[in-house]
N, C-alpha and C positions, 0 to 999 in steps of 0.2 A: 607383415607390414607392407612389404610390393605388391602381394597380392588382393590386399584389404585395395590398395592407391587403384589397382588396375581394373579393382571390382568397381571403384567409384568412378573410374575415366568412363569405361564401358556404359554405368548407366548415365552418368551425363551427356554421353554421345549420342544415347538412344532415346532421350528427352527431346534432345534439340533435336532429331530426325523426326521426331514425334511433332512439336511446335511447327517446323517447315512445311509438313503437308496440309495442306488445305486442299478441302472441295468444293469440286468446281459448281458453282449455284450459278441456274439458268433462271432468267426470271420468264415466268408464262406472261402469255400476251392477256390483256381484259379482252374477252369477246362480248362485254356488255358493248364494247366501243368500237364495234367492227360491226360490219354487215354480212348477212349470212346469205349465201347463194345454194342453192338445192342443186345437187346435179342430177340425184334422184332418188328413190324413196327410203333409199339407206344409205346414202352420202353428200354432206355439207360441206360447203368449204367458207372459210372466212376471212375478207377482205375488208380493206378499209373505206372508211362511210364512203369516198367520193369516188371510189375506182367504177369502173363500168362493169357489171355484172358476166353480161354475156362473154365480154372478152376474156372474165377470170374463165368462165365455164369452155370456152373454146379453148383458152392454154392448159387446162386442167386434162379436157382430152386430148390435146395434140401431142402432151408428156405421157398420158396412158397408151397410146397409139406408139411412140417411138420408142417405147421400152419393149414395145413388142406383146404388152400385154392387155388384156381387154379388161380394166377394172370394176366396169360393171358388166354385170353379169347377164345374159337372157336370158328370160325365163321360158323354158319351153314345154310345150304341153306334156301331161302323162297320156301317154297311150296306154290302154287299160284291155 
């Protein structure tokens, strides 16, 4: 009988542990309703209708620049 009561506590404990968890839902942005800026021929970035383009594109490098690293890549000749 205590052990039947402790089998039932246990799963009602682990119901409501179950009910408390929720996941965390990120809503995506519409990029129908954004403006797309090229940085180059395989990366876009998207900003809102009224921002100024160039300026997204110059902070978009100046973050690839202070991380130290070069996000776009050069392309450089085959020597053959």
């Amino acid at each position: 009988m205590i052990k039947t009561i402790q089998i039932s506590i246990l799963i009602i404990k682990k119901q409501i542990i179950m009910i408390e968890k929720k996941q965390n839902n990120f809503k995506t942005p519409d990029i129908t309703k954004m403006q797309e800026v090229v940085i180059d021929g395989r990366t876009k970035i998207y900003i809102a209708i009224g921002a100024d383009p160039a300026e997204a594109r110059n902070r978009y490098l100046a973050r690839a620049e202070a991380k130290g690293k070069l996000l776009i890549a050069s392309r450089k000749p085959v020597v053959a």
